[in-house]
mmCIF file of the C-alpha atoms, coordinates in Angstrom:
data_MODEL
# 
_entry.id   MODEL 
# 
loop_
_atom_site.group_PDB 
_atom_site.id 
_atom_site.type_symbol 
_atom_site.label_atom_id 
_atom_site.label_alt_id 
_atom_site.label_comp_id 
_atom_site.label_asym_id 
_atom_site.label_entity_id 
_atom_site.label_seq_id 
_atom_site.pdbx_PDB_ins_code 
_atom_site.Cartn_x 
_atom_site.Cartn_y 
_atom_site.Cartn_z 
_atom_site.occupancy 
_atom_site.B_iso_or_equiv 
_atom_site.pdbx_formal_charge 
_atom_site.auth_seq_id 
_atom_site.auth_comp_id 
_atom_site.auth_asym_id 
_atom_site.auth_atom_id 
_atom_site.pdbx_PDB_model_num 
ATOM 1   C CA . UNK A 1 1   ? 10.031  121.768 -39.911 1.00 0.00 ? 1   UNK A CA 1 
ATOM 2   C CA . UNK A 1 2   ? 7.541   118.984 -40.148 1.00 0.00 ? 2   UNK A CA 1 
ATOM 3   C CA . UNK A 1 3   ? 8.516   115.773 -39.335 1.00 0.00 ? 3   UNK A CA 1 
ATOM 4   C CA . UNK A 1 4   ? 6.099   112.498 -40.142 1.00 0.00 ? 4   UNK A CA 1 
ATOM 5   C CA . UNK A 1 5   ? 5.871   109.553 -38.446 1.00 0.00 ? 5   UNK A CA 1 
ATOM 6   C CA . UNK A 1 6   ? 5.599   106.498 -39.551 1.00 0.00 ? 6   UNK A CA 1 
ATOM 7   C CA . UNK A 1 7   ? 3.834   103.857 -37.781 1.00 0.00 ? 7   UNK A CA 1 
ATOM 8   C CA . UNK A 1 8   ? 4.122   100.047 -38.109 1.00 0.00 ? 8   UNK A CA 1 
ATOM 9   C CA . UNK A 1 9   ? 1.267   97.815  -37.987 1.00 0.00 ? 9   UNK A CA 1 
ATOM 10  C CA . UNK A 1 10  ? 0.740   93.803  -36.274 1.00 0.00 ? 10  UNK A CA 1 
ATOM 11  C CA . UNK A 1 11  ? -1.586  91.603  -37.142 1.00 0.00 ? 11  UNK A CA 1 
ATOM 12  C CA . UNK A 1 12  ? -4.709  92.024  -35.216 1.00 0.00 ? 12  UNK A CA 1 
ATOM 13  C CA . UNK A 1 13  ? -6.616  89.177  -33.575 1.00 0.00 ? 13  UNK A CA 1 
ATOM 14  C CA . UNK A 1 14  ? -8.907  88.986  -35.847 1.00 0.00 ? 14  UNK A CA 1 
ATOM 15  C CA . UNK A 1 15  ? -6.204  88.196  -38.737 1.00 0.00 ? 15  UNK A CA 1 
ATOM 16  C CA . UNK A 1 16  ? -4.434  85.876  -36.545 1.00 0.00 ? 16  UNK A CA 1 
ATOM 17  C CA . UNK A 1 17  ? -7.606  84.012  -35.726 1.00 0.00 ? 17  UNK A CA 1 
ATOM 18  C CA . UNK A 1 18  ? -8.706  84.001  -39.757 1.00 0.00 ? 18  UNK A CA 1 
ATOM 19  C CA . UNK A 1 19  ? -4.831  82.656  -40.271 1.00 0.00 ? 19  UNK A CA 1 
ATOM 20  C CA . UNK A 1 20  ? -5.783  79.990  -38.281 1.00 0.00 ? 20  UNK A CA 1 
ATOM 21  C CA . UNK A 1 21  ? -8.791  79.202  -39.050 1.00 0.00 ? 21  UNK A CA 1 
ATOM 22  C CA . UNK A 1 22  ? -7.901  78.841  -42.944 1.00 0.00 ? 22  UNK A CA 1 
ATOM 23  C CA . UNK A 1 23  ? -4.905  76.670  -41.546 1.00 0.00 ? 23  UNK A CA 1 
ATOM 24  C CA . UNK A 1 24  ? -7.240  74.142  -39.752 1.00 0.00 ? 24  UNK A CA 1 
ATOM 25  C CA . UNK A 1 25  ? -9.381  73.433  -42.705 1.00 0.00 ? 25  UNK A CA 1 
ATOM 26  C CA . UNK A 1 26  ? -6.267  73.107  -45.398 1.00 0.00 ? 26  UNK A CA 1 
ATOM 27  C CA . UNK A 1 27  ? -5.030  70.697  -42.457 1.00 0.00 ? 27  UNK A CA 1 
ATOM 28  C CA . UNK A 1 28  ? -8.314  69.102  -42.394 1.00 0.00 ? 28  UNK A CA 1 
ATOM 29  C CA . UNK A 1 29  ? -8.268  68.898  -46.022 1.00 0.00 ? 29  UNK A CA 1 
ATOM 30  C CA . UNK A 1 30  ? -4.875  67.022  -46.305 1.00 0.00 ? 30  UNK A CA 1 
ATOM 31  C CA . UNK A 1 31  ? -5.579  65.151  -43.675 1.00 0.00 ? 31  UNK A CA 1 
ATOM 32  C CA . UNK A 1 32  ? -8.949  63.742  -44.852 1.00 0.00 ? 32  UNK A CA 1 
ATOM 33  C CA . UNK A 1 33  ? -7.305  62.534  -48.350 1.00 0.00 ? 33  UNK A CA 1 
ATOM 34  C CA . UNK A 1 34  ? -4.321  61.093  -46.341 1.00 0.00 ? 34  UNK A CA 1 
ATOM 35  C CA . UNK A 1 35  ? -6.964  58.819  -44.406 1.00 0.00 ? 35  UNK A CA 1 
ATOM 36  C CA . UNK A 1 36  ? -8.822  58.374  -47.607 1.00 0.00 ? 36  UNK A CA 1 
ATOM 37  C CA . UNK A 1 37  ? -6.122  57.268  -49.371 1.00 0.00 ? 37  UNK A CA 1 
ATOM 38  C CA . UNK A 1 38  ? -4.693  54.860  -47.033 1.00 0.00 ? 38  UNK A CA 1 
ATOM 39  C CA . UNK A 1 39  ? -7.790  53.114  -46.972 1.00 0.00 ? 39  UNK A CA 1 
ATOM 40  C CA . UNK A 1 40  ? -8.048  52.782  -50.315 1.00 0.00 ? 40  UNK A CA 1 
ATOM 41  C CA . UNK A 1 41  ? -4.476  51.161  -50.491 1.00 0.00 ? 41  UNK A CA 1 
ATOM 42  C CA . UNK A 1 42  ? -5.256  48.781  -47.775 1.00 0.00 ? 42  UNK A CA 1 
ATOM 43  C CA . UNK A 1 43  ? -8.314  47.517  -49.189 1.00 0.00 ? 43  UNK A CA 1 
ATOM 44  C CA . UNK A 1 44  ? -6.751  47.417  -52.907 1.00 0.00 ? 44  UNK A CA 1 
ATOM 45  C CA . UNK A 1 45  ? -3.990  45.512  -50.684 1.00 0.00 ? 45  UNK A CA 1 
ATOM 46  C CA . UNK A 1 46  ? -6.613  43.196  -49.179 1.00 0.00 ? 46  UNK A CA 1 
ATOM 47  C CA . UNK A 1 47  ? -8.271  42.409  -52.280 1.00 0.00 ? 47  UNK A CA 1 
ATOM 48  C CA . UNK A 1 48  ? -5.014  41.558  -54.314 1.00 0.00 ? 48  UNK A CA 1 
ATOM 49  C CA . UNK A 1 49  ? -4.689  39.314  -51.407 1.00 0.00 ? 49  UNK A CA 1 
ATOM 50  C CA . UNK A 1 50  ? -7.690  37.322  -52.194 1.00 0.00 ? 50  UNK A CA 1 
ATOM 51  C CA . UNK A 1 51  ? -7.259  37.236  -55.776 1.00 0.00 ? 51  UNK A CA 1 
ATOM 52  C CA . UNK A 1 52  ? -4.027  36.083  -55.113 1.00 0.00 ? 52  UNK A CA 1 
ATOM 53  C CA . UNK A 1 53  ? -5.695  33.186  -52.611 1.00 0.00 ? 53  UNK A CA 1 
ATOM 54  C CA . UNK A 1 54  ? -7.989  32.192  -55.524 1.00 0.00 ? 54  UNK A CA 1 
ATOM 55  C CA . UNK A 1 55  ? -5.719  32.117  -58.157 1.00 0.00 ? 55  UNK A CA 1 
ATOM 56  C CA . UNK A 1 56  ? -2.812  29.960  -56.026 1.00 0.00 ? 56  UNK A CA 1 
ATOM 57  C CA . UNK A 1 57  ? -5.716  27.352  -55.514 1.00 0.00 ? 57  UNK A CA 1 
ATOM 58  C CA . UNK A 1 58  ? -7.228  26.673  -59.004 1.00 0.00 ? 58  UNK A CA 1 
ATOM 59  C CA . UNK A 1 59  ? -3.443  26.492  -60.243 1.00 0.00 ? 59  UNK A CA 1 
ATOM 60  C CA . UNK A 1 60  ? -2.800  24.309  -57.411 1.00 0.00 ? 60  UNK A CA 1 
ATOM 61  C CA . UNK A 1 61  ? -6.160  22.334  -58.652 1.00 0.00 ? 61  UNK A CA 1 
ATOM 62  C CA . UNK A 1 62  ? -5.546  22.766  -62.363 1.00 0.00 ? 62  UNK A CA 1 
ATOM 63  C CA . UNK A 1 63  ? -1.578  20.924  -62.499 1.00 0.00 ? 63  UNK A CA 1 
ATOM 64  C CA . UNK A 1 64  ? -2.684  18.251  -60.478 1.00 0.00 ? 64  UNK A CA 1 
ATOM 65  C CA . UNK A 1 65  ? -6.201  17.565  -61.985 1.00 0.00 ? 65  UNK A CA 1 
ATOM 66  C CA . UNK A 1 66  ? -4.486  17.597  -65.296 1.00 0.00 ? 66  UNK A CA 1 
ATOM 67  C CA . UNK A 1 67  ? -2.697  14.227  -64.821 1.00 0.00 ? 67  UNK A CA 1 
ATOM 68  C CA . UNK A 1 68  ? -5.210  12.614  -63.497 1.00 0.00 ? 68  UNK A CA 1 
ATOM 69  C CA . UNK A 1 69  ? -5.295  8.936   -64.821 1.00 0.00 ? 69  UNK A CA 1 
ATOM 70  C CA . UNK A 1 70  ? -1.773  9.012   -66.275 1.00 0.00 ? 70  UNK A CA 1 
ATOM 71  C CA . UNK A 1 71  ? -0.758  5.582   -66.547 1.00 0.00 ? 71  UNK A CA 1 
ATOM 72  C CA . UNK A 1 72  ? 2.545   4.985   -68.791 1.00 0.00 ? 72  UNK A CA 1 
ATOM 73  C CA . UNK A 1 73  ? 2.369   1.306   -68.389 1.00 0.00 ? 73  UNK A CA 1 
ATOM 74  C CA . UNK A 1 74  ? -1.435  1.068   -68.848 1.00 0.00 ? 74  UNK A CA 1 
ATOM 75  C CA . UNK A 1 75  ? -1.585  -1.425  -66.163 1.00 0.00 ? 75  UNK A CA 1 
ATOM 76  C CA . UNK A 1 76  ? -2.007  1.105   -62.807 1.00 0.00 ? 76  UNK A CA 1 
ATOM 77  C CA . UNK A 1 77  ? -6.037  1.327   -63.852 1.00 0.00 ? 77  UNK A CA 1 
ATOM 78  C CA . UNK A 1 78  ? -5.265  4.877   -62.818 1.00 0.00 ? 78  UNK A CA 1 
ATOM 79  C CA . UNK A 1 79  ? -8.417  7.592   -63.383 1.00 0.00 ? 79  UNK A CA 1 
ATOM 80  C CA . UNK A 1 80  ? -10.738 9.884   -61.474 1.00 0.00 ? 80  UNK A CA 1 
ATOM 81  C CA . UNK A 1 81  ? -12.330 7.550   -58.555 1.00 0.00 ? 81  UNK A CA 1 
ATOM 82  C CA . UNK A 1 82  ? -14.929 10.292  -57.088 1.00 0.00 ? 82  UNK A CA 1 
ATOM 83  C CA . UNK A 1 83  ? -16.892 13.569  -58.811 1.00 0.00 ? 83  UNK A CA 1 
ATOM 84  C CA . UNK A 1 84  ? -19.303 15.402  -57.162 1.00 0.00 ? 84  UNK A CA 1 
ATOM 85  C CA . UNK A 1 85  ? -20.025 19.343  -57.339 1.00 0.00 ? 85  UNK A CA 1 
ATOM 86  C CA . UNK A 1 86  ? -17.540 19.975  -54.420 1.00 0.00 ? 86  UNK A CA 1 
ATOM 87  C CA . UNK A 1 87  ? -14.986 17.026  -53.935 1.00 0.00 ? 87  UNK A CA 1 
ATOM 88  C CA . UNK A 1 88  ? -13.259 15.149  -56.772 1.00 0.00 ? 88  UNK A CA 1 
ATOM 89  C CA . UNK A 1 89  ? -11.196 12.245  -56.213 1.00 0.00 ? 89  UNK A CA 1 
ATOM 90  C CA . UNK A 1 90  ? -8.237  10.469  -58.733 1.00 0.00 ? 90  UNK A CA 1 
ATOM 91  C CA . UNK A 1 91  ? -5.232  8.593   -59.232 1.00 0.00 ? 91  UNK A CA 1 
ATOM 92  C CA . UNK A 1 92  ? -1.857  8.691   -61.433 1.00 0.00 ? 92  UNK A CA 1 
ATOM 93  C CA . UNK A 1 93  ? 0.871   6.914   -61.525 1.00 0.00 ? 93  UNK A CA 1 
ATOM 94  C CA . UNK A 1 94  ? 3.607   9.104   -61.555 1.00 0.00 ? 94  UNK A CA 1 
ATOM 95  C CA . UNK A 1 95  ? 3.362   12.815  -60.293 1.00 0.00 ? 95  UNK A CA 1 
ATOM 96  C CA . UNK A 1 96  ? 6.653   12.035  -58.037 1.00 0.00 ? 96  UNK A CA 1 
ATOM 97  C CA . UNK A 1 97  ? 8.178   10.578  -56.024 1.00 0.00 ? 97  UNK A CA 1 
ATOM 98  C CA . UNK A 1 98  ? 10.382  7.117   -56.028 1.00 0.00 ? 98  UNK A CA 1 
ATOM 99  C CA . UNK A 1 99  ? 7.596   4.771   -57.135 1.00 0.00 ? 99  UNK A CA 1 
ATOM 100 C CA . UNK A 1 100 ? 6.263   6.584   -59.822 1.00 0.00 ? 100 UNK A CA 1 
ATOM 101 C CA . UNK A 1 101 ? 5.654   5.175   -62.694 1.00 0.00 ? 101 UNK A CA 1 
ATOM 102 C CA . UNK A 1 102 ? 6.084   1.801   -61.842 1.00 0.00 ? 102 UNK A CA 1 
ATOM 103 C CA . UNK A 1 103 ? 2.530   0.252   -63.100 1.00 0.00 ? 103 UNK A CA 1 
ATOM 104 C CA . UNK A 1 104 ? 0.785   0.019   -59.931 1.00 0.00 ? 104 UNK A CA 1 
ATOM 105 C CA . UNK A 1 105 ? -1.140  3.093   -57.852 1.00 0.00 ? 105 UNK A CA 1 
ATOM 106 C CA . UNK A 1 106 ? 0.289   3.296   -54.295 1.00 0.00 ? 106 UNK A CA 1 
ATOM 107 C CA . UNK A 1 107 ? -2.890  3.985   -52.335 1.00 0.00 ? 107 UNK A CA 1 
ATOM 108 C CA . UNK A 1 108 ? -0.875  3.144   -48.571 1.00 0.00 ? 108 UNK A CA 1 
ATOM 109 C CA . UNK A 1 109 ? 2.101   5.297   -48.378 1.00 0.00 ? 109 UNK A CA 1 
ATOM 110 C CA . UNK A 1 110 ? 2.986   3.376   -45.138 1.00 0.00 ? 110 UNK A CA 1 
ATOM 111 C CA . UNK A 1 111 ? 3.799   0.125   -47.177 1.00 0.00 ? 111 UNK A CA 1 
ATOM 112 C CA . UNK A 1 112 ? 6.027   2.848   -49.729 1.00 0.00 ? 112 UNK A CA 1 
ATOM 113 C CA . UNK A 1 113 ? 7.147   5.329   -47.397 1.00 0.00 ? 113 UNK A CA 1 
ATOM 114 C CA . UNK A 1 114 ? 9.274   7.335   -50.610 1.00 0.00 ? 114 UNK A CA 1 
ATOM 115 C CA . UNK A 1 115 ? 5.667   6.881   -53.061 1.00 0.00 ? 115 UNK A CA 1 
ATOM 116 C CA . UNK A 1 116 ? 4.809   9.808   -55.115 1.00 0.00 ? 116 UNK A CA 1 
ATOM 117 C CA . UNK A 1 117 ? 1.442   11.662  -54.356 1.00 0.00 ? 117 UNK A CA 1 
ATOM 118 C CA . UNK A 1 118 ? -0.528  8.936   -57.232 1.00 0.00 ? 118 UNK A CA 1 
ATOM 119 C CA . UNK A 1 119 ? -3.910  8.839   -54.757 1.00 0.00 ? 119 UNK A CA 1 
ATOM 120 C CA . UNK A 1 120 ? -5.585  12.625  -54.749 1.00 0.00 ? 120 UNK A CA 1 
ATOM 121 C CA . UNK A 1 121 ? -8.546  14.105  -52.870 1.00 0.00 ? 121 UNK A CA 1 
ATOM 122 C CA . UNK A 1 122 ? -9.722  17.681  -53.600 1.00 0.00 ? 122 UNK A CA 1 
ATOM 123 C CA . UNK A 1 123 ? -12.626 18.706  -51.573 1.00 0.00 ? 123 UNK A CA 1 
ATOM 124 C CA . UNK A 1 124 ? -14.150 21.982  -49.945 1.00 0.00 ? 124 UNK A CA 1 
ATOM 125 C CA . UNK A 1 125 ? -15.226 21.993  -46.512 1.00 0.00 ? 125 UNK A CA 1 
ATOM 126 C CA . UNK A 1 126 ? -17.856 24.392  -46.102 1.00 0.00 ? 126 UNK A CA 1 
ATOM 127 C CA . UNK A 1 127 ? -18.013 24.315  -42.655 1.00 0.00 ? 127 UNK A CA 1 
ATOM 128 C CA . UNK A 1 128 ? -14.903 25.961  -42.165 1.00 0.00 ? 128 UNK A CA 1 
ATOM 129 C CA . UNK A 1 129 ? -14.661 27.746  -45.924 1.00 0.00 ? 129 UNK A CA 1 
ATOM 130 C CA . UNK A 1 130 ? -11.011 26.382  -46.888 1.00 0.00 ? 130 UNK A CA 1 
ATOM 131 C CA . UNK A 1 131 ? -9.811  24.299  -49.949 1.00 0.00 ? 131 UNK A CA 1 
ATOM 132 C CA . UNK A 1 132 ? -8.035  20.736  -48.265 1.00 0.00 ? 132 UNK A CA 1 
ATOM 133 C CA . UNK A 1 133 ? -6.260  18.171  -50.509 1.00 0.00 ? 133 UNK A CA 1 
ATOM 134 C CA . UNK A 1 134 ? -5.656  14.751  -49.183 1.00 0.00 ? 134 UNK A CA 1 
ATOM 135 C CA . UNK A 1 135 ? -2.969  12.353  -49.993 1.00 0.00 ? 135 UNK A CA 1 
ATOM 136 C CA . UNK A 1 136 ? -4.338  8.887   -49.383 1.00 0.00 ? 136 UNK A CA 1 
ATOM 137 C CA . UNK A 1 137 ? -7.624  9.377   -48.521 1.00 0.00 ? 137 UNK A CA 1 
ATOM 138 C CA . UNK A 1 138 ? -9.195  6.203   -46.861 1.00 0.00 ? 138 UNK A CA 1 
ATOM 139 C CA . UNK A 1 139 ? -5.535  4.771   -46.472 1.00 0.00 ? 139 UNK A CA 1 
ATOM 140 C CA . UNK A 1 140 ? -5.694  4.644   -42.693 1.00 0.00 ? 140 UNK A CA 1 
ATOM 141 C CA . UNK A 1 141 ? -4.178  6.702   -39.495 1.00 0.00 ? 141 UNK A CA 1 
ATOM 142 C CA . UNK A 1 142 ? -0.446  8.081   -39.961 1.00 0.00 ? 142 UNK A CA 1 
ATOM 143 C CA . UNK A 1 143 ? -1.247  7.104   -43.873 1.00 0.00 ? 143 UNK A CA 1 
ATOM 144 C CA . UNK A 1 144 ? -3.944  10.200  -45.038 1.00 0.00 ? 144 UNK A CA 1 
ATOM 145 C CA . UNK A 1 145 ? -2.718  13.295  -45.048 1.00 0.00 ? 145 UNK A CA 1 
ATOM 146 C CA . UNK A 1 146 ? -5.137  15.980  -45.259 1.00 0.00 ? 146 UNK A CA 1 
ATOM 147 C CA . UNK A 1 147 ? -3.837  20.092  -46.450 1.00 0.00 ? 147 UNK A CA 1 
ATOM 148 C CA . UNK A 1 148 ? -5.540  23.458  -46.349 1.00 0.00 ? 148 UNK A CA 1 
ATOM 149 C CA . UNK A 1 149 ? -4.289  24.472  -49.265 1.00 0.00 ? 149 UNK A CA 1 
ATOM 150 C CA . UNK A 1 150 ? -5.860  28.209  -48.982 1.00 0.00 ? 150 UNK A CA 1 
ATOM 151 C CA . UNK A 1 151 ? -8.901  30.008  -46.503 1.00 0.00 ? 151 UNK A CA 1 
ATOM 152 C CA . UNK A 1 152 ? -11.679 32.612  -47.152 1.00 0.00 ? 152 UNK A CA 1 
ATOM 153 C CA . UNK A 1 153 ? -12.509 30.147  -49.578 1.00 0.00 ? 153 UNK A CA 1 
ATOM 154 C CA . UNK A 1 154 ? -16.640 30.684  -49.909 1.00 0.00 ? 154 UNK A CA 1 
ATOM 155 C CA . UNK A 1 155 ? -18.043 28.320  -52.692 1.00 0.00 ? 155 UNK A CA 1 
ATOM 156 C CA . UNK A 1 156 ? -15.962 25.950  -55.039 1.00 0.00 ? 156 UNK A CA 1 
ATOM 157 C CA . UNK A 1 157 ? -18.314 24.246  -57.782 1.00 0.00 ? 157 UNK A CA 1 
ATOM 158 C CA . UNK A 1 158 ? -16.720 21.388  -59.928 1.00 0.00 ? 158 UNK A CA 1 
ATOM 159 C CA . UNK A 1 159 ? -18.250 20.433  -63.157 1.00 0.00 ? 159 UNK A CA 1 
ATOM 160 C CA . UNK A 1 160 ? -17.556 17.628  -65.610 1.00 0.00 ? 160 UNK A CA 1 
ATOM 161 C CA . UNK A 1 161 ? -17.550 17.506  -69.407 1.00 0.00 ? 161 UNK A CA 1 
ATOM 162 C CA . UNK A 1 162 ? -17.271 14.373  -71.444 1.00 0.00 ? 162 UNK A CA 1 
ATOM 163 C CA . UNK A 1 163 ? -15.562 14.603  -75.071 1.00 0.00 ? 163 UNK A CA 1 
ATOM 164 C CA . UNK A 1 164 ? -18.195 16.273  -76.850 1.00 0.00 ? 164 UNK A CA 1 
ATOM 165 C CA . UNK A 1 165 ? -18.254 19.010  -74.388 1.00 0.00 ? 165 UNK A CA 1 
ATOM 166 C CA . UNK A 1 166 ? -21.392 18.232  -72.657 1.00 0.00 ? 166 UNK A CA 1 
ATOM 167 C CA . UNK A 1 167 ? -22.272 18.515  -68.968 1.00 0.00 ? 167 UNK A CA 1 
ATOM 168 C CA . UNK A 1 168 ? -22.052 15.118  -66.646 1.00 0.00 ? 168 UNK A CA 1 
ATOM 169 C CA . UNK A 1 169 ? -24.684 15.141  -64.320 1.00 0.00 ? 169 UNK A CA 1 
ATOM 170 C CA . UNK A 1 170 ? -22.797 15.628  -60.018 1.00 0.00 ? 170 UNK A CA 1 
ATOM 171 C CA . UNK A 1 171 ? -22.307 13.161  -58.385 1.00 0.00 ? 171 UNK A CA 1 
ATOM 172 C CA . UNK A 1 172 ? -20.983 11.320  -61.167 1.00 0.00 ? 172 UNK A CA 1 
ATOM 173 C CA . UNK A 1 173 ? -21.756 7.983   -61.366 1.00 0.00 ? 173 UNK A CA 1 
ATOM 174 C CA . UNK A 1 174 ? -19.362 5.221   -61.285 1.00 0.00 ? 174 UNK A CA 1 
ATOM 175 C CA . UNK A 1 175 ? -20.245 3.899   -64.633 1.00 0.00 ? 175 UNK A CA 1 
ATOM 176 C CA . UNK A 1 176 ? -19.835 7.561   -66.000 1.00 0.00 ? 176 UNK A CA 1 
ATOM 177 C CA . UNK A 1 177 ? -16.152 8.529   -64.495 1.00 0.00 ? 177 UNK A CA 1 
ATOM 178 C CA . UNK A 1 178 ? -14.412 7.174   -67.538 1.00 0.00 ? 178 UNK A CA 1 
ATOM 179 C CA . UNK A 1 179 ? -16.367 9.648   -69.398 1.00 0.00 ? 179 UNK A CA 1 
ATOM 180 C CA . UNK A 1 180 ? -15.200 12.829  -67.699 1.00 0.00 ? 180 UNK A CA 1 
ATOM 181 C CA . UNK A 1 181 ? -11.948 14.396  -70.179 1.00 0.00 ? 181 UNK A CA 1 
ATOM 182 C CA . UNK A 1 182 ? -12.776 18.450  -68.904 1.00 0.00 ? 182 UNK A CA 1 
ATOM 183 C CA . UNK A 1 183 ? -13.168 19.396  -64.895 1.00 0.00 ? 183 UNK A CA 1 
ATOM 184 C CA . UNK A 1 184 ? -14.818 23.082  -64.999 1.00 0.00 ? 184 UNK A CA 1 
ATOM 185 C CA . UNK A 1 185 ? -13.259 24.612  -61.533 1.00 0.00 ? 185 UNK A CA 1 
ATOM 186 C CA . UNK A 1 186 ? -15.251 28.046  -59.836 1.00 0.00 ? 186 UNK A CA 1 
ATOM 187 C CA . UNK A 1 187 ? -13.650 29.215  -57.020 1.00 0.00 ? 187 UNK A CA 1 
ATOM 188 C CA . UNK A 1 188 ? -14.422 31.950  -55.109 1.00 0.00 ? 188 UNK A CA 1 
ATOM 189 C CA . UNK A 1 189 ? -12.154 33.840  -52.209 1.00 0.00 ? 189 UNK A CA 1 
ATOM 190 C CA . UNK A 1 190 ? -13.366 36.533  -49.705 1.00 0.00 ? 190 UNK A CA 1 
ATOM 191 C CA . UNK A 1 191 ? -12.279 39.117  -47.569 1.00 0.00 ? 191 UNK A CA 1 
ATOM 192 C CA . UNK A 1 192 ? -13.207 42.334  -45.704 1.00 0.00 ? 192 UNK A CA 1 
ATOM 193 C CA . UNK A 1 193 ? -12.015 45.888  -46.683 1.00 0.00 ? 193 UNK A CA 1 
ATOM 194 C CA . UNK A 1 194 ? -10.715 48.997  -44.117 1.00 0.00 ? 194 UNK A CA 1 
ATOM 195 C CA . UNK A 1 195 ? -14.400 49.691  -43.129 1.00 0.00 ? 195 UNK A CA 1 
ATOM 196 C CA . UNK A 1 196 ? -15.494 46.006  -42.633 1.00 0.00 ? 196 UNK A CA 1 
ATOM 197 C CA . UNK A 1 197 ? -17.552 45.042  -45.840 1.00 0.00 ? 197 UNK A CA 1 
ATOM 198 C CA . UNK A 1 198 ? -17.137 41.912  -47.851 1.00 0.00 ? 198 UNK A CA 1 
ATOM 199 C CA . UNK A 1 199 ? -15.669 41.517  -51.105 1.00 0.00 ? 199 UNK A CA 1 
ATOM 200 C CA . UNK A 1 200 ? -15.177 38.841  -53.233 1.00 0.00 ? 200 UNK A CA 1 
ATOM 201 C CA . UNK A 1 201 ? -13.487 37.480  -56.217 1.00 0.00 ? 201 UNK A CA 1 
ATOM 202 C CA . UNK A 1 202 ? -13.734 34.239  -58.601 1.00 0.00 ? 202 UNK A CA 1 
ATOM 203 C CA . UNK A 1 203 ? -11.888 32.286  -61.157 1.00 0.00 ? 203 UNK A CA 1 
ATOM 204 C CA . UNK A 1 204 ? -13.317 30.093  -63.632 1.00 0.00 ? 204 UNK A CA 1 
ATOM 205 C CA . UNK A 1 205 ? -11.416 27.788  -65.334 1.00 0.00 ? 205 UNK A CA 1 
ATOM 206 C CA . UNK A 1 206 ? -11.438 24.618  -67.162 1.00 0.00 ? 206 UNK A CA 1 
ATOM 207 C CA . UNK A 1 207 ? -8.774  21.505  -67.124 1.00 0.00 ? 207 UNK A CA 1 
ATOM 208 C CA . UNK A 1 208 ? -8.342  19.240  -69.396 1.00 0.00 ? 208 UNK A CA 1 
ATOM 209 C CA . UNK A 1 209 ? -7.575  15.565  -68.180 1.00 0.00 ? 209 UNK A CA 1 
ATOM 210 C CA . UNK A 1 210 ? -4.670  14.763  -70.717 1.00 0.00 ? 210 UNK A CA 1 
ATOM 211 C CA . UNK A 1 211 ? -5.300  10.735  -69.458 1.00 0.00 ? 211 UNK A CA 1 
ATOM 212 C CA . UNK A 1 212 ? -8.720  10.109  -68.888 1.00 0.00 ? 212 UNK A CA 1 
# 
């Protein structure tokens, strides 16, 4: 009688080294696009951020520019005091507060502690790329107030129509403020990305002074 044998088989070294060779580079695969991937959401999340940072200060701008020189009583003299490319300066009587209003712009909010904000500065500092608003400007210590309002702020250009839509030469002069019925706002936010580069991202938009 023949009898067979049967004989069962490993895997060699060679197989088992293949095995994991193929293993490291599908590993190496996946983990490249993780890392890829991640990056990509961080910097998307980054840049959102600064888009975000633009946008918050031009609306910031934009409803308080808007009612610049309201004055119900038409006896506050209330308008935009200061223009230039990077700094404007106004007043209204009545954004809020307890005095607002009342026919007269409260420039010392130490004489009217519960005053609405009726004296506004917008102005970019350069130096230290940030939008600041002041409250009071000029009105004296413990009276201005100056705000960052956001950072990563790297240019802010103002420009100033009159009614026909034409361009008012910055500064403004004096004579021309009472002229000025559209502020043009660019603004323009940075920040860096996963691998260190610098990105930006503007807004331009335009606000029409209802009471100039």
């Amino acid at each position: 009688m023949t009898r067979s044998i049967t004989r069962s088989h490993g895997f060699t070294l060679v197989e088992i080294l293949v095995a994991i060779f193929v293993m490291g580079v599908a590993v190496s695969a996946i983990y490249g696009i993780f890392i890829a991937a991640n990056k990509s959401y961080h910097t998307q999340d980054r840049i959102a951020e600064a888009q975000q940072g633009v946008r918050v200060g031009t609306d910031f701008m934009v409803r308080n520019i808007r009612m610049a020189g309201l004055d119900p009583l038409g006896t506050a003299g209330a308008g935009i005091e200061d223009a230039t490319a990077t700094s404007i300066r106004f007043t209204a009587d009545g954004i809020k507060g307890t005095d607002w209003m009342d026919g007269i712009i409260d420039r010392n909010n130490s004489l009217t502690p519960q005053s609405g904000e009726e004296l506004i500065t917008f102005q970019y500092d350069s130096d230290n790329r940030r939008l600041r608003r002041c409250l009071y400007e000029g009105g004296g210590i413990g009276v201005e107030s100056w705000q960052t309002l956001i950072d990563n702020v790297s240019a802010l250009t103002l420009g100033y129509l009159d009614a026909g839509g034409n361009a008012i030469t910055t500064p403004v002069a004096s004579t021309e403020l009472g002229s000025i019925k559209t502020v043009v706002i660019s603004m323009t936010c940075f920040g860096t990305d996963t691998q260190g580069q610098t990105f930006s991202r503007t807004i331009n938009t335009r606000v029409i002074c209802r009471n100039q």
